[in-house]
C-alpha positions in Angstrom: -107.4 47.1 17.2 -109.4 43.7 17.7 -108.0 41.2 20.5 -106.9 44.2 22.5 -107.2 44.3 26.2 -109.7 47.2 27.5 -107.4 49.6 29.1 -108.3 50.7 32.9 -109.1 54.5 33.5 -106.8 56.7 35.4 -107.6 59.3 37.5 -105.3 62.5 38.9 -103.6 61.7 42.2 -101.4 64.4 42.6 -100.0 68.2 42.1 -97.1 68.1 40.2 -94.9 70.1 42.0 -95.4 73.5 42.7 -97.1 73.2 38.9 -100.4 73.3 40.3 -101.4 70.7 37.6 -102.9 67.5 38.8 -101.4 64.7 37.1 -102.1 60.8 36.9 -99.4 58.0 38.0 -98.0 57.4 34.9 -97.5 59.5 31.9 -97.2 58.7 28.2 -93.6 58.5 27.4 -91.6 59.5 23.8 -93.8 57.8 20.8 -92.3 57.3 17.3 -91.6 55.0 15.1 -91.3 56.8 11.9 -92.0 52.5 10.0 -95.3 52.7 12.0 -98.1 55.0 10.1 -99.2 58.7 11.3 -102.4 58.0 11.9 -101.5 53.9 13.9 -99.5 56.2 16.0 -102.2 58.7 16.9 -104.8 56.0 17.8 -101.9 54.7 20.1 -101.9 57.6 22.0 -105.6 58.4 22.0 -105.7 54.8 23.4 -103.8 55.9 26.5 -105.4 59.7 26.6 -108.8 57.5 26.3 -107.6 55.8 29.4 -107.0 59.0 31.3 -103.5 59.4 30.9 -102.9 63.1 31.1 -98.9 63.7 30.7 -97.2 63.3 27.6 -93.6 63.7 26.6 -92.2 65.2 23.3 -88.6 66.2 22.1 -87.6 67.2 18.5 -85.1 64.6 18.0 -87.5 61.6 19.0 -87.3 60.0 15.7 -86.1 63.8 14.2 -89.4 65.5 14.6 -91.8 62.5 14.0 -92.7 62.3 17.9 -93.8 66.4 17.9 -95.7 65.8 14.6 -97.9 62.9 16.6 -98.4 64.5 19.9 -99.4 67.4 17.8 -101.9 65.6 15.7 -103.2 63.8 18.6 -104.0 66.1 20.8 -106.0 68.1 17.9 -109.3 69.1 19.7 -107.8 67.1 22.8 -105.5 69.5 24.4 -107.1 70.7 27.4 -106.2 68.9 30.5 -103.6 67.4 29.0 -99.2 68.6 30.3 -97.4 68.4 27.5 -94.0 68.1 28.0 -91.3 69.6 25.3 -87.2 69.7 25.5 -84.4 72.1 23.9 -82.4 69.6 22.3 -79.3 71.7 21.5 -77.8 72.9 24.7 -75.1 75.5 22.7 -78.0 77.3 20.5 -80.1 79.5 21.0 -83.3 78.5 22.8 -86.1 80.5 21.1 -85.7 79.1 17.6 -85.5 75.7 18.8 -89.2 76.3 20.9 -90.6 77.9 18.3 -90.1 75.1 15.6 -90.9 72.8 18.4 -94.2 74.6 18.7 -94.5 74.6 14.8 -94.0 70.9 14.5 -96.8 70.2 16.9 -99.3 73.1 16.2 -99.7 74.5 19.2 -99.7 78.0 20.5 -98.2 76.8 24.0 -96.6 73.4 26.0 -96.8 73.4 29.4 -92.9 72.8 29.8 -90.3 73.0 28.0 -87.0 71.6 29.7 -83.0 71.2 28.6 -82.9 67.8 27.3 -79.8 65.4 28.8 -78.7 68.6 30.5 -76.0 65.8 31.6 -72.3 68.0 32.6 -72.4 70.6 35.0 -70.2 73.2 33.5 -73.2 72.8 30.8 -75.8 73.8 33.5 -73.5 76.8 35.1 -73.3 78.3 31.4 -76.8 78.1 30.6 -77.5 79.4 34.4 -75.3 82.6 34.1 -76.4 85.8 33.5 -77.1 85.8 29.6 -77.3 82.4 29.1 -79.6 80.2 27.8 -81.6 79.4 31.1 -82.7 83.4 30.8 -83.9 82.9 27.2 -86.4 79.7 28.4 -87.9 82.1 31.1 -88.6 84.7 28.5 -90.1 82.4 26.5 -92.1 81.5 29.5 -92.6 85.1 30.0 -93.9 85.4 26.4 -96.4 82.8 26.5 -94.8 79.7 24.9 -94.5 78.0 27.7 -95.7 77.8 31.4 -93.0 76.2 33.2 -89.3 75.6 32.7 -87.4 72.4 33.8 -84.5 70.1 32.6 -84.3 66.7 32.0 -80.6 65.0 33.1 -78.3 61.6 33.5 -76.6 63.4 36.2 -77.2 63.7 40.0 -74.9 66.6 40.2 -76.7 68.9 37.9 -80.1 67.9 39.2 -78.9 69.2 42.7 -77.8 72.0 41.3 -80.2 72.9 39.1 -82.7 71.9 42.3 -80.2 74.6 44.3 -80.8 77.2 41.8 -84.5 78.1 42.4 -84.9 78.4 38.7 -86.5 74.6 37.5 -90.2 74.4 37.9 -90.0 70.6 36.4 -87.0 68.0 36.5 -86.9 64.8 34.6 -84.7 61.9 35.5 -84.1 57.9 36.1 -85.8 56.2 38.4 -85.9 52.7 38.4 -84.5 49.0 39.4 -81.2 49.6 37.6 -80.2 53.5 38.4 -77.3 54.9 40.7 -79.3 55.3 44.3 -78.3 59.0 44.4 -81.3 60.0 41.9 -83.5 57.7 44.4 -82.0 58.8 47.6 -80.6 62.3 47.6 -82.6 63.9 44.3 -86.2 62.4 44.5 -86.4 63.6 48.7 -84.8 67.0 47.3 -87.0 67.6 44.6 -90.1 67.0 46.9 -88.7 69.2 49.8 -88.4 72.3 47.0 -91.3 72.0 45.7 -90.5 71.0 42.2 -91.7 68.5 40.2 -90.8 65.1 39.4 -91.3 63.2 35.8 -89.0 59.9 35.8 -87.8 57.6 33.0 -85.8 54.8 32.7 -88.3 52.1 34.3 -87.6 49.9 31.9 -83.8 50.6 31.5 -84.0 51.7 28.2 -85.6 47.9 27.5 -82.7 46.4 28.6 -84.4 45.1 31.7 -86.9 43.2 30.3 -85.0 41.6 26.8 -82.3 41.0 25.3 -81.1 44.6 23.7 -78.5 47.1 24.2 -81.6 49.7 24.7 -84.1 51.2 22.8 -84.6 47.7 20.6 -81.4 47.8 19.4 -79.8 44.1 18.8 -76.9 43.6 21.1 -73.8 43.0 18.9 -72.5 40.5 20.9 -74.2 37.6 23.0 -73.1 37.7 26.5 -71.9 34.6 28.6 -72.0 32.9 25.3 -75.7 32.7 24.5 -76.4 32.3 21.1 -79.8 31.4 21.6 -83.0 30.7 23.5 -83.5 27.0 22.8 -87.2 26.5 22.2 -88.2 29.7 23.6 -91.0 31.4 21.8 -89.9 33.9 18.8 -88.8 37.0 20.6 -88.4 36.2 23.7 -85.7 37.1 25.7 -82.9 34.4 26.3 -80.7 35.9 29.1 -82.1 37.3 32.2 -84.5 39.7 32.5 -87.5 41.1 34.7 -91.1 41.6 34.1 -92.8 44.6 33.4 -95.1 44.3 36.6 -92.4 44.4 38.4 -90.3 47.1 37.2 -93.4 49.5 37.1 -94.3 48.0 40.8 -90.8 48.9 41.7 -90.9 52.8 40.2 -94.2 53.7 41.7 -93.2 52.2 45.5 -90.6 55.0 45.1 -93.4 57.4 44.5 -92.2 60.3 41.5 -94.8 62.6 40.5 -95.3 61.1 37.4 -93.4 57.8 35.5 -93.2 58.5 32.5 -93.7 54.5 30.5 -92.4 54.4 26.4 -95.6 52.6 25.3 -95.7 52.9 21.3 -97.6 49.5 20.7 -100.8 48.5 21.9 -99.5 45.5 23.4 -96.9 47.9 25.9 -99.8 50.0 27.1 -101.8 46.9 27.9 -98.9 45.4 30.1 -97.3 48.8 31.3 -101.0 50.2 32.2 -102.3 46.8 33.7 -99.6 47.1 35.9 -100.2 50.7 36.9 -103.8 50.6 37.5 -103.0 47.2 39.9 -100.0 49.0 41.6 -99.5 47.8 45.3 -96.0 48.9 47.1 -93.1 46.6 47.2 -91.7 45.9 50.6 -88.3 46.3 51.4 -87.0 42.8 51.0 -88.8 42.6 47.0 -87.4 46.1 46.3 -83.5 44.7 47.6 -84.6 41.3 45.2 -85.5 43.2 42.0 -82.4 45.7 42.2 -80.3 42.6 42.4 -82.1 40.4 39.2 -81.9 43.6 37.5 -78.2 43.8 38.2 -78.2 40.1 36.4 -80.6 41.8 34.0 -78.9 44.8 32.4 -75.2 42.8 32.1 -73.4 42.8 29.0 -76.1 44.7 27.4 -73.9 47.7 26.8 -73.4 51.2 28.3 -75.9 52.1 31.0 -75.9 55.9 30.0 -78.1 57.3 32.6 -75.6 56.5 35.2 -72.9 58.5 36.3 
């Protein structure tokens, strides 16, 4: 990986909720690209576990199993000190097949949590919550040894304040960012703190909408809003309508202070900026928090649905 910037190291700043694990900043987010080799994925995410990165997120239907197979190969002979973070994908099955072909994929005895992945409508949450549901059959998976913690990951501020209410979440994952609806950074961030309970956070980036010119996730918009058609003589790939920086959207994230941010960085190239960034972090005031939430409003416009919001 010649012409690559050195990464900086990270070190653990703080307890992830009442985890007891001592986590860095920023964590490694969902990695897969099933046109990008096995083994150019890996050393991607040595790269960041070389830099001291020590959380890592995982769900079965990142790229239909392709993401588990990495993390598991990666952290082969690497996984102590290392959270690794696993999901239920299917909300109306049954849990324990689902975290034991989890475990399969990555070859691992154990994650350190597994949580309910979009666990996005509430009457979803109250029917995994009741008596004989599927929130029972996580904690006796715990109980069994497959996993140490149990958490959810959600688009909705409703079910994180419930599922915050409940007692029962050791671990919630959710948007934080310039572009998210202020009750996730107002009312469930403070919550989640005051109970105890960890915080992982997504979204930074919106999806990638924030910092180019996609509907998320690199897909091509299908239409060109406010009638761009182009970039003139912009360089090849960059982004024509507005957009923000990745300094800033990470700066912005980290004033706001989660446990961990979780940052997609599947290229070399995205860990050098996303990392950089991190490692240089100084708090936003104020007035340049209130000026990147409205260029991000510019930023995320006509890029389609902005499904982390309510």
């Amino acid at each position: 990986m010649s012409g690559e910037r050195p990464l900086p190291r990270f070190q653990a700043r703080r307890q992830l909720g009442r985890t007891g694990f001592q986590a860095t900043r920023v964590g490694m987010g969902d990695l897969a690209d099933r046109s990008v080799p096995l083994a150019q994925c890996v050393a991607t995410l040595h790269r960041a576990m070389d830099a001291g990165l020590n959380v890592i997120d995982t769900a079965p239907g990142y790229e239909d199993g392709y993401s588990e197979q990495i993390v598991g190969e990666a952290l082969r002979g690497r996984r102590e000190g290392m959270f690794v973070i696993d999901k239920v994908d299917f909300l109306d099955q049954p849990v324990t097949p689902q975290v034991e072909e989890s475990l399969r994929r990555l070859g691992l005895e154990a994650v350190d949590l597994f949580v309910f992945h979009n666990l996005s409508k509430l009457d979803t949450w109250e029917r995994l919550a009741a008596l004989g549901g599927g929130l029972e059959e996580l904690e006796r998976c715990v109980r069994q040894g497959k996993a140490r913690f149990r958490g959810l990951s959600s688009h909705h501020p409703d079910v994180l304040r419930a599922a915050l209410e409940s007692g029962r979440c050791d671990v919630v994952m959710f948007p934080v960012g310039p572009f998210v609806h202020p009750r996730y950074v107002e009312e469930i961030l403070p919550l989640a703190k005051a109970k105890g309970v960890g915080t992982v956070t997504f979204k930074t980036f919106g999806a990638g909408k924030l910092l180019g010119d996609t509907e998320g996730y690199g897909r091509p918009l299908q239409a060109r809003p406010r009638g761009k058609v182009s970039s003139g003589g912009a360089e090849a790939g960059a982004p024509s309508l507005p957009h923000l920086g990745v300094e800033e959207c990470v700066r912005y994230t980290l004033t706001l202070d989660p446990d961990v941010a979780l940052l997609g960085m599947s290229f070399p190239n995205e860990q050098d900026a996303a990392l950089h960034a991190a490692v240089a972090f100084e708090p936003l005031s104020a007035e340049q928090m209130a000026e990147v939430r409205r260029r991000a409003v510019q930023a995320i416009e006509g890029k389609g649905a902005v499904w982390w919001n309510p």
